[in-house]
C-alpha positions as CSV (number, residue, x, y, z in Angstrom):
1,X,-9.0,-4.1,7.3
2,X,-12.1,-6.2,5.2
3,X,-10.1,-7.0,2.3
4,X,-12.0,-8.7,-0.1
5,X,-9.4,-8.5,-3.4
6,X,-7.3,-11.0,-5.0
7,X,-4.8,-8.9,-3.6
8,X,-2.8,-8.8,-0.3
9,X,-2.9,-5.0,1.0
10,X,-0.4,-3.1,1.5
11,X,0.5,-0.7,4.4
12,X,2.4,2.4,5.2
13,X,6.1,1.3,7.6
14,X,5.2,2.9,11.1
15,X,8.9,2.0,12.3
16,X,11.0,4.7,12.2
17,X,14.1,2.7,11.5
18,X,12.2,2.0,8.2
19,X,11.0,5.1,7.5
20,X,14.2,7.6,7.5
21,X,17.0,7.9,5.2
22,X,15.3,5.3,3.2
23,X,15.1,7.5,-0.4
24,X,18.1,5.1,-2.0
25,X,16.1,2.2,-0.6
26,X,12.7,3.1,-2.3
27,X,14.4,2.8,-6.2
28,X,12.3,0.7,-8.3
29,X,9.9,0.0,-5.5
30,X,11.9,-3.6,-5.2
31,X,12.3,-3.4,-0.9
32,X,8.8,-3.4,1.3
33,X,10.5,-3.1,4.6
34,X,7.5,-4.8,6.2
35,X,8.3,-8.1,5.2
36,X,11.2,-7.7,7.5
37,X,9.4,-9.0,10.5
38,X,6.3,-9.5,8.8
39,X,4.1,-12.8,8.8
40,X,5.4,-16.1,9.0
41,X,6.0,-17.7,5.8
42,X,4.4,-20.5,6.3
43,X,0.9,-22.0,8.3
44,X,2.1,-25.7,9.9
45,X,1.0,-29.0,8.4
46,X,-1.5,-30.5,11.0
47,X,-3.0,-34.6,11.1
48,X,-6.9,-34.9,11.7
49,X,-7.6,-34.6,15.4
50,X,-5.3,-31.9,15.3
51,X,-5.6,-27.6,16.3
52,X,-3.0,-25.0,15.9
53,X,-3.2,-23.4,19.5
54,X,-0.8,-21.2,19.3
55,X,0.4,-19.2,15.7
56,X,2.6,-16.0,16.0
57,X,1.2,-13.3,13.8
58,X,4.4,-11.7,13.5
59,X,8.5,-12.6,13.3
60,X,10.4,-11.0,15.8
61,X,13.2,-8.4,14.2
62,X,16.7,-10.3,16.0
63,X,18.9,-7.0,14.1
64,X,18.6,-4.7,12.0
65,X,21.1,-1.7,10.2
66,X,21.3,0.3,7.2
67,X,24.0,2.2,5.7
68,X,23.4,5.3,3.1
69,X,25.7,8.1,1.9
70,X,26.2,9.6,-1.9
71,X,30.1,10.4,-2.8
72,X,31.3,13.5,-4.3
73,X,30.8,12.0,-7.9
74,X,27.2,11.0,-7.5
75,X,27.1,7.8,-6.5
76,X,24.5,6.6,-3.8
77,X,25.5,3.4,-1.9
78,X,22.8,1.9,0.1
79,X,23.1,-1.5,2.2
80,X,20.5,-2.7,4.8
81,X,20.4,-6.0,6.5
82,X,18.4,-7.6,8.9
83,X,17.8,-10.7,10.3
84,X,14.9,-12.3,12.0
85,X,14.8,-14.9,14.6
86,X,13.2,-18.6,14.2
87,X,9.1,-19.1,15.0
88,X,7.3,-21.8,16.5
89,X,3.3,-22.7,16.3
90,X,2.2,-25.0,18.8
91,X,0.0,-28.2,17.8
92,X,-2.4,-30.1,20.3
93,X,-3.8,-33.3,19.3
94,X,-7.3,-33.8,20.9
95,X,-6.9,-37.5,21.2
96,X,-4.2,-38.1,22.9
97,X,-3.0,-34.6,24.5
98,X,0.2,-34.8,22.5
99,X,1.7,-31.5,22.7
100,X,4.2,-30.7,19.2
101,X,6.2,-27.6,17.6
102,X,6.7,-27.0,14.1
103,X,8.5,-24.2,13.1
104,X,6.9,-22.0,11.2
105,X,9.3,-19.0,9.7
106,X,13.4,-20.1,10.6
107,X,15.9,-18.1,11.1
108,X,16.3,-15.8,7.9
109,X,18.5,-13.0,6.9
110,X,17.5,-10.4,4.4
111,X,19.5,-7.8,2.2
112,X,19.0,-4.7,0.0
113,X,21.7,-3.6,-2.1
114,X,21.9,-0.1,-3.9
115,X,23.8,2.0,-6.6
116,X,22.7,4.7,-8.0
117,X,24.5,7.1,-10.1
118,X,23.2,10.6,-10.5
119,X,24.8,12.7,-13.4
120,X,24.2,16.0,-15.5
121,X,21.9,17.2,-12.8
122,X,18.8,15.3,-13.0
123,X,20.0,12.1,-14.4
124,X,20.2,9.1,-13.0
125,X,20.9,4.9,-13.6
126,X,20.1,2.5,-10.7
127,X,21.1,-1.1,-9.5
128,X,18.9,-2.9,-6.9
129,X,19.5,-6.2,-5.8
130,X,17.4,-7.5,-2.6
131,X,17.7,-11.1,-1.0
132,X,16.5,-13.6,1.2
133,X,17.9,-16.6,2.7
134,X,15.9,-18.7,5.0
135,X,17.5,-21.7,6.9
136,X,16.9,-25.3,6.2
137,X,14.2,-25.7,3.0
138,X,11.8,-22.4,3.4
139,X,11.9,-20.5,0.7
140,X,14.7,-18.2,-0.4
141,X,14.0,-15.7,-3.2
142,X,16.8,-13.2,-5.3
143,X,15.7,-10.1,-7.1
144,X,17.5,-7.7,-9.3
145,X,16.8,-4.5,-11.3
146,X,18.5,-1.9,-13.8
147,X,16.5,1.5,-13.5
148,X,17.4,4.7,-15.3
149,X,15.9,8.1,-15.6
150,X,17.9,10.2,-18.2
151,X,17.2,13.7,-19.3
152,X,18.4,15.8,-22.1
153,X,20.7,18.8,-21.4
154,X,18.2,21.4,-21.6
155,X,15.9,19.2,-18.9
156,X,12.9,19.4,-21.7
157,X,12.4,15.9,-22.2
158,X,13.5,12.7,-20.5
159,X,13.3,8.5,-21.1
160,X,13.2,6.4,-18.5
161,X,12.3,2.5,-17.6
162,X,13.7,-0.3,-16.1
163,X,14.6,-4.3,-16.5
164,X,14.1,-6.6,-13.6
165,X,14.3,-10.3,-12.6
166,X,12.8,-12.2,-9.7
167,X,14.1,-15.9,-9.0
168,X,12.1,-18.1,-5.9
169,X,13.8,-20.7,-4.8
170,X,11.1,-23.0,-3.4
171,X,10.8,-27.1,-4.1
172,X,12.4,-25.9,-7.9
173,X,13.3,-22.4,-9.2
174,X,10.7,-19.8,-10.6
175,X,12.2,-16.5,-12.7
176,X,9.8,-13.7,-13.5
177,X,10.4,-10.3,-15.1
178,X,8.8,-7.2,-15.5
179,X,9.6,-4.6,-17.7
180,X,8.9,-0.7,-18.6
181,X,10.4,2.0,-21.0
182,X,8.6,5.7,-21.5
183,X,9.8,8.8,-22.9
184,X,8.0,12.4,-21.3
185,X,8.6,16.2,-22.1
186,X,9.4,17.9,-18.4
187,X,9.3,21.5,-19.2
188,X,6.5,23.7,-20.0
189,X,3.1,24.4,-20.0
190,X,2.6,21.9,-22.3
191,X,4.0,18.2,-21.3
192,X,3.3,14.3,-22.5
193,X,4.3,11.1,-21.7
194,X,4.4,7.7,-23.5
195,X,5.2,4.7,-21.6
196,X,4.6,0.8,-21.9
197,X,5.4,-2.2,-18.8
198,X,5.1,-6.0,-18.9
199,X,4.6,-8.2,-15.8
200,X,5.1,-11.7,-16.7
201,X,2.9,-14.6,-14.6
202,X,5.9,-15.7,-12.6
203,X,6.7,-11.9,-11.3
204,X,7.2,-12.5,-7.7
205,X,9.3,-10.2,-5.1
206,X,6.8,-10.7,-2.4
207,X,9.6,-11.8,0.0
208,X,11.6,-8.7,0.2
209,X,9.3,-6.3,-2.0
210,X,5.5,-6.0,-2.8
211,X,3.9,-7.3,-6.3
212,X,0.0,-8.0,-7.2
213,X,-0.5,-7.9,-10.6
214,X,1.2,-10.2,-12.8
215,X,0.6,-11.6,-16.4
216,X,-0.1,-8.2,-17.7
217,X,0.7,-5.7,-20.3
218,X,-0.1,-1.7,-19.9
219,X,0.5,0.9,-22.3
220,X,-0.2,4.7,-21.3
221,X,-0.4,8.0,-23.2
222,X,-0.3,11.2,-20.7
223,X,-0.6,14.8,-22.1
224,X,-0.6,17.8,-19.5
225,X,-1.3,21.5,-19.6
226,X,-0.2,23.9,-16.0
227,X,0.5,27.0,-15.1
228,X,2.6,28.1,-12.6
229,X,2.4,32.0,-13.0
230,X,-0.8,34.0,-10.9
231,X,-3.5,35.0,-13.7
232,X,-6.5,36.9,-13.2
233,X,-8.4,34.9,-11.3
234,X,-6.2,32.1,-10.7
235,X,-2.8,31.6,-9.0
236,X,-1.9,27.5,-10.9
237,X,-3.8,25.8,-13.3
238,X,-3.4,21.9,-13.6
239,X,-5.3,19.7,-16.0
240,X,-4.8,16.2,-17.2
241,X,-5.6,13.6,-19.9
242,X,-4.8,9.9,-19.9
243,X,-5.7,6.6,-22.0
244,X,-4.5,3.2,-20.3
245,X,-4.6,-0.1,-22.2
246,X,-4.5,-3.3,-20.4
247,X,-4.0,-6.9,-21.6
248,X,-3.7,-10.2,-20.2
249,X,-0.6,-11.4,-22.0
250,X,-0.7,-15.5,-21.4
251,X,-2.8,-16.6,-22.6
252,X,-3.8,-13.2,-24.3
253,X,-7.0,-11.5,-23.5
254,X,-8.0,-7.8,-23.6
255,X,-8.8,-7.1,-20.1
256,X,-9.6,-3.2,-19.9
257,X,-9.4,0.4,-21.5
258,X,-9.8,3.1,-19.5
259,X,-9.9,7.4,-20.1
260,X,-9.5,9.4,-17.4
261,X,-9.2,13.4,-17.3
262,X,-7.5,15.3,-13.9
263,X,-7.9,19.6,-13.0
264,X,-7.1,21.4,-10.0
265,X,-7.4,25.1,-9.7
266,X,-6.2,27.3,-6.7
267,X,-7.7,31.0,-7.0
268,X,-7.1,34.3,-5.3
269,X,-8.2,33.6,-2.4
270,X,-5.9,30.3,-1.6
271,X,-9.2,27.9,-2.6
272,X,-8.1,24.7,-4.0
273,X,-10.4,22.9,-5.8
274,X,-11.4,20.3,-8.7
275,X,-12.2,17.2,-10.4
276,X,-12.5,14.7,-13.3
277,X,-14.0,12.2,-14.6
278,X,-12.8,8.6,-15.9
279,X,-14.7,5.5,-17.8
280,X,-14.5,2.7,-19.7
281,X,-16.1,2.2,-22.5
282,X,-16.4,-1.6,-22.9
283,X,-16.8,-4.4,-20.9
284,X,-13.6,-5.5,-18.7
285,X,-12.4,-9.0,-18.3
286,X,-10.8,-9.0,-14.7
287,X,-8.0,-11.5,-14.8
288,X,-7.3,-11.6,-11.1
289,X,-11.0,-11.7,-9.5
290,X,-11.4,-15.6,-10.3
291,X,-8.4,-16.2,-8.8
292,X,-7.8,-18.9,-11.2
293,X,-4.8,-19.1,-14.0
294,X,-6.5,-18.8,-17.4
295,X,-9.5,-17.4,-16.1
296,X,-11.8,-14.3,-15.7
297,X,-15.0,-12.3,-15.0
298,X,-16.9,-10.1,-17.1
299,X,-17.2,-6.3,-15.6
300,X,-19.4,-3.9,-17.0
301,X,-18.1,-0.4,-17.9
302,X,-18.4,2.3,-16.2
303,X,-18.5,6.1,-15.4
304,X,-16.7,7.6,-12.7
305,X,-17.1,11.6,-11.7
306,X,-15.8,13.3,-8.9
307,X,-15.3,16.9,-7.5
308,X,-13.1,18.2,-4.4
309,X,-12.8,21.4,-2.4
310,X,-10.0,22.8,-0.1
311,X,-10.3,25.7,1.8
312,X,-7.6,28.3,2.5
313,X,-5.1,26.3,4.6
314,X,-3.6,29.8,6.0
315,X,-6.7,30.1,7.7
316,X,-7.3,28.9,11.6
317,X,-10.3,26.6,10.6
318,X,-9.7,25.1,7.0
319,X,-11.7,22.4,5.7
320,X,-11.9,20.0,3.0
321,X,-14.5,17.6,1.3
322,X,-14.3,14.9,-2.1
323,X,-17.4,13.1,-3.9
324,X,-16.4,10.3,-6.1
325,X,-19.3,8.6,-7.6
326,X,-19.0,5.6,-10.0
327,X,-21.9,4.8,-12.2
328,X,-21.8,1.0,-14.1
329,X,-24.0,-0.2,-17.0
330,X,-25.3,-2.7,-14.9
331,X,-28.6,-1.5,-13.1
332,X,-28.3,-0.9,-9.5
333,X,-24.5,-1.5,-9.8
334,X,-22.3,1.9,-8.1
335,X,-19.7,2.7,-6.0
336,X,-19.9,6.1,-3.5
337,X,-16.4,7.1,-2.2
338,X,-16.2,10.7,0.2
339,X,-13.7,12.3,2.3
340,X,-14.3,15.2,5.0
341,X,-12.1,16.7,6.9
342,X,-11.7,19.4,9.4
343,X,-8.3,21.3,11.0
344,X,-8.4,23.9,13.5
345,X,-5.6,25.8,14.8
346,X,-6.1,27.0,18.1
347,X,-2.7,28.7,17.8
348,X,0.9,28.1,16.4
349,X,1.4,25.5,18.9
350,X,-1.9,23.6,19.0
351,X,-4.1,21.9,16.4
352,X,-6.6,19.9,15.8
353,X,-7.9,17.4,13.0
354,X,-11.3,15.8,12.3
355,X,-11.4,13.2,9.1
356,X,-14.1,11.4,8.1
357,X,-14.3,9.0,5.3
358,X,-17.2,7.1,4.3
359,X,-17.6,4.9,1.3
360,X,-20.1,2.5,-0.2
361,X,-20.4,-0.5,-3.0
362,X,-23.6,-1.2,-3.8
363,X,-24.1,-4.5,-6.3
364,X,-20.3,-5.6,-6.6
365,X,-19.4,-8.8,-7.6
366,X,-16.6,-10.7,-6.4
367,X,-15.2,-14.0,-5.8
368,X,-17.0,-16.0,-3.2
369,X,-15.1,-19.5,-3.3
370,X,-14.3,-22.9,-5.3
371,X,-15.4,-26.5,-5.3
372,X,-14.0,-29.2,-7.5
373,X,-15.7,-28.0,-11.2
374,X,-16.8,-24.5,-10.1
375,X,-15.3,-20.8,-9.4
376,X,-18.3,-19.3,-7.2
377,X,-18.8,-15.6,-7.4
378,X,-21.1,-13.3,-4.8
379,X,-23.3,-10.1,-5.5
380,X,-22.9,-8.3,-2.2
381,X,-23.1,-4.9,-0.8
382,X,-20.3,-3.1,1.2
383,X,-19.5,-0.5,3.6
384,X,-16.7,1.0,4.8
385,X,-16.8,4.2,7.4
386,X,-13.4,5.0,8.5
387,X,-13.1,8.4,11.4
388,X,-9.9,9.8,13.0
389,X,-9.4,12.8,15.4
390,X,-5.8,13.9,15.8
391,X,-4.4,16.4,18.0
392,X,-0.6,18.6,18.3
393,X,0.6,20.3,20.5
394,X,4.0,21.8,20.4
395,X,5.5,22.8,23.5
396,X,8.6,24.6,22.0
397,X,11.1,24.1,19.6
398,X,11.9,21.0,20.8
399,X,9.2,19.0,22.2
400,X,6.1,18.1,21.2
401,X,3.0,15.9,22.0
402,X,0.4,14.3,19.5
403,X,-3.1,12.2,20.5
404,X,-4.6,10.0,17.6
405,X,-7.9,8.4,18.1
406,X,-9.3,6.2,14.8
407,X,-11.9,3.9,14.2
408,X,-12.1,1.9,11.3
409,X,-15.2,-0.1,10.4
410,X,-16.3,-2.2,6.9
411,X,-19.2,-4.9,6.7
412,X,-20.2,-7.0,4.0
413,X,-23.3,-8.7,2.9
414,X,-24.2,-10.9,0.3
415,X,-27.2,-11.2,-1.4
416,X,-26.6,-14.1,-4.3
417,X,-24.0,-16.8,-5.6
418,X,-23.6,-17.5,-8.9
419,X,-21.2,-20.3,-10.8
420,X,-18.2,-18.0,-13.6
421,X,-18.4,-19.6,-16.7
422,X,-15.9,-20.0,-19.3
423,X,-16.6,-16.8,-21.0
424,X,-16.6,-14.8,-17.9
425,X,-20.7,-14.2,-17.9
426,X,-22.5,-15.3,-14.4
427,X,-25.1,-18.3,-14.0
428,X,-26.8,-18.3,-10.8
429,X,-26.8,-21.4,-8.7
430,X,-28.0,-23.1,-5.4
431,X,-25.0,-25.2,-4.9
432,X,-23.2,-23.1,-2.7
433,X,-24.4,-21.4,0.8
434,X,-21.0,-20.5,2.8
435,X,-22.1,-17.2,5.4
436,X,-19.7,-14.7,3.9
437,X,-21.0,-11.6,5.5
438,X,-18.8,-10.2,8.2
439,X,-18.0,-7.1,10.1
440,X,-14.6,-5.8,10.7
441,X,-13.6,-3.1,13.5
442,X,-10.2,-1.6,14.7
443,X,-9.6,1.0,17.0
444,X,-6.6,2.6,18.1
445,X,-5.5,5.4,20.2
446,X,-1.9,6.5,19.8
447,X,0.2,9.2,22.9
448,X,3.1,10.5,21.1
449,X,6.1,12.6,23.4
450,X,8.3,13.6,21.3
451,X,11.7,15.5,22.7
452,X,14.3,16.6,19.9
453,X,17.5,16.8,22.0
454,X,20.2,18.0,19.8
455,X,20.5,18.4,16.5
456,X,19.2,15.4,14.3
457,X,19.0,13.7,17.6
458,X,15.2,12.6,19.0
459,X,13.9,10.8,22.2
460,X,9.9,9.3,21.6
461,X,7.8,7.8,24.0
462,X,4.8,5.7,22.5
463,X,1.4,4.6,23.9
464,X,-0.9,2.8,21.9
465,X,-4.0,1.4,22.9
466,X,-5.6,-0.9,20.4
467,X,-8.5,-3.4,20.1
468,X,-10.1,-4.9,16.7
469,X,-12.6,-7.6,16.3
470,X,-14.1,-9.6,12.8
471,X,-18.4,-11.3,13.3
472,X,-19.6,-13.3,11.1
473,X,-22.0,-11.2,10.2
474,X,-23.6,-7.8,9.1
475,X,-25.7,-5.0,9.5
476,X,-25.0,-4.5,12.8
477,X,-26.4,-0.6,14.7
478,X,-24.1,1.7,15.9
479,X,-24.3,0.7,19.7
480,X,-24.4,-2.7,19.6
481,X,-21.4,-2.9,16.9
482,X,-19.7,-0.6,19.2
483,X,-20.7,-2.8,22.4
484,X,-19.1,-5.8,20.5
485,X,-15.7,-4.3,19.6
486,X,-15.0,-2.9,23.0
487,X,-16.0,-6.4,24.5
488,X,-12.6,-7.2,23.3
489,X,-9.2,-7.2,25.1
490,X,-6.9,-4.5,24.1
491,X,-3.9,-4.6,23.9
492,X,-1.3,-1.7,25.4
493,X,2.3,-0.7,24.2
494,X,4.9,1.3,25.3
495,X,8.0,1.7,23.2
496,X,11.1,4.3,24.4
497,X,13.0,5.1,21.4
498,X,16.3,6.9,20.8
499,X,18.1,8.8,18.2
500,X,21.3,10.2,17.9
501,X,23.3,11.8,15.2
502,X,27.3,11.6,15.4
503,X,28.5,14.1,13.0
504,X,31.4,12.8,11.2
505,X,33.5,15.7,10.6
506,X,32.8,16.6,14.6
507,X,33.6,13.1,15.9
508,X,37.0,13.5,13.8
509,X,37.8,16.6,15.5
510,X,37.2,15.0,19.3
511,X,39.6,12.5,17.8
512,X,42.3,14.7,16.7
513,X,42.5,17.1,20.3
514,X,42.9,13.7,21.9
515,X,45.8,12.9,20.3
């Protein structure tokens, strides 16, 4: 993916291991189970007349296991553990052919720990601790959180919020907290919510969990109006108001206020449709775009409207479209996001679906680089066209195969520098001339067999196909871009992978006719 934020992206856990029985393991959104086996933590140190041949992109998993279960009384318990195995990057030096290792993540073993006490139905108050320990001097990092969620009896209203601390242990300690508290009505047609969070500068659970915005206050106001019960002409109503203020809190700067209004509808006839609009009034100071402490850009305001349509899903074909359009007071400045999409069921047992998902930036400006005395900022125009066709078909109860094809594609091209000044307003300049346009592609094409066995129990078989590709530069036609992503090697996988559930009570019994 072209990212082009301050920010590292984040993306969905495609390994099942990660992905079931992990709701105890998801409170206070402290454990990203990517990071377990992620990226190497660190890029080696090289001498001049040096190159970094070889660089793993990823840290093999040595073991992994979880453990999960809520007692009579309430309480969840959940442990995971894993541990990753020690990576090398290989150095040549050009002069003399010297061939050197350096290791680049070491052998590390990481923890998640769990409690979480449910009581007077939907109640609840949370402990999280995650943890990493790396060997030798890498970095080691702690992290710890108190949640709750407390309702009253009648389940009208609710407060809820959390404390946490972050310590990272690298070359001197760094602690961090972020914090949040809210109160909300629950029940009703007619429902609020109140809530405030801090993030200090030194936030950082990046080595277990996922942060990106730190040094930053946010206070919200939510009021909501629904109804559940068929009227005349509609089956549910949902409509939305918010206000968000945001602050930069050292050293203290308002950074943005935004409005924003939600509705969905679904009628008679099983149509779902809507749509809003958001803006902000004044100009934003974006804290994060220089990437510099103690700095930022001026953004204009903007207007954002949107509308979205779903057809009746009961239906063989159903079908489904979105319009975003942001409109800044800046001239020439907007942003165009849309979404298609298209399902057909052929019948109970085989479907098909066609999403398509083009957006565009037109006159976005964003950070571009840094010399000594300057933060350099770009005015550049970006696209984005992402497609996917998936198919299903389900064989019986128990088996089942699924074909994904996807093709994601972004390009960037810049049309001006300028130098940020100290009040975040632009000056153009001549002083820096880096090629940042590029062109990203990624293709994939996933088989999926999938056999349930017995109950709980499951047997997959995986094939993926996959090829991607980045060019330093833009604009490229359809053919050609195409010619030059499938120029590349792919790469193929297979993966066999089994599941199977003991049942305790059933294993107990074997045990007992044994004896």
């Amino acid at each position: 993916m072209l990212n082009l934020t301050p920010f590292e992206q984040q993306f969905s856990e495609q390994r099942t291991f990660f992905t079931e029985g992990t709701e105890l393991f998801s409170k206070g959104g402290m454990f990203y189970s990517r990071r377990v086996g992620g990226e190497p933590s660190r890029y080696p140190t090289i001498n001049e007349n040096e190159e970094v041949t070889e660089y793993p992109s990823k840290v093999k998993l040595f073991n992994a296991f979880k453990i999960s279960g809520r007692t009579k009384k309430g309480l969840g318990i959940g442990f995971f553990n894993g541990v990753t195995q020690q990576m090398e990057a290989t150095i040549v030096n050009h002069e003399t052919g010297e061939v050197r290792k350096e290791v680049v993540e070491p052998w590390a073993n990481y923890n998640v720990l769990v409690f979480d006490q449910r009581f007077h139905g939907n109640s609840s108050v949370s402990l999280v601790n995650t943890n990493v320990t790396r060997d030798g001097s890498f970095r080691d990092a702690n992290a710890t959180g108190i949640l709750w969620d407390i309702s009253n009896k009648k389940n009208t209203y609710k407060t809820f919020g959390s404390l946490k601390g972050s310590w990272v242990m690298d070359e001197g300690t760094k602690f961090g907290t972020k914090a949040e508290a809210g109160v909300e009505k629950i029940a009703g047609k007619h429902r609020f919510s109140i809530n405030g969070n801090m993030t200090t500068k030194d936030w950082d659970i990046n080595d277990v969990g996922f942060s990106t915005k730190t040094n930053l206050g946010n206070y919200n106001a939510w009021y909501g109006y629904r109804i559940l019960q068929p009227t005349k002409n509609f089956n549910n109503i949902f409509m939305n108001f918010n206000l968000n203020y945001f602050h930069r809190l050292e050293p203290f700067i308002f950074q943005n206020l935004v409005f924003n209004n939600n509705n969905s509808f679904t009628d008679k006839q099983f149509r779902t449709f809507g749509g809003g609009i958001e803006f902000s009034p004044m100009t934003q100071n974006d804290i994060y775009e220089p990437r510099t402490f103690g700095r930022h850009l001026k953004v204009p305001g903007y207007f954002d409207s949107w509308v979205w349509f779903e057809s009746d899903s009961r239906k063989k074909l159903q079908y489904n479209f979105e319009f975003d359009y942001y409109a800044f007071d800046e001239k020439g400045r907007n942003q165009i996001i849309t979404n298609f999409g298209l399902r057909y069921r052929f019948s109970d047992r085989f479907n098909v679906n066609w999403t398509f998902n083009p957006s565009f930036s037109n006159n976005e400006t964003g950070f571009a680089g840094k010399s000594d005395t300057d933060i350099f900022i770009g005015r550049r125009q970006r696209n984005t066209y992402e497609n996917a066709l998936t198919s299903k078909y389900t064989f019986n109860e128990k088996t089942a195969l699924s074909l994904t094809f996807r093709h994601y594609f972004s390009d960037v091209t810049y049309k001006q520098f300028y130098t940020l000044n100290q009040d975040g307003s632009l000056a153009e300049t001549n002083l820096f001339d880096k090629n940042l346009n590029g062109t990203y592609n990624a293709w994939n094409v996933d088989l999926r067999f999938s056999w349930w066995f017995a109950p709980g129990s499951q047997l997959t078989l995986l094939y993926r196909n996959a090829t991607s590709n980045y060019l330093e530069f833009s604009r490229l036609n359809v053919t050609k871009n195409y010619d030059m992503l499938f120029s590349q090697p792919t790469v193929n996988n297979f993966s066999l992978k089994l599941t199977y559930f003991l049942d305790y009570n059933r294993v107990k019994s074997w045990t007992k006719k044994k004896l």
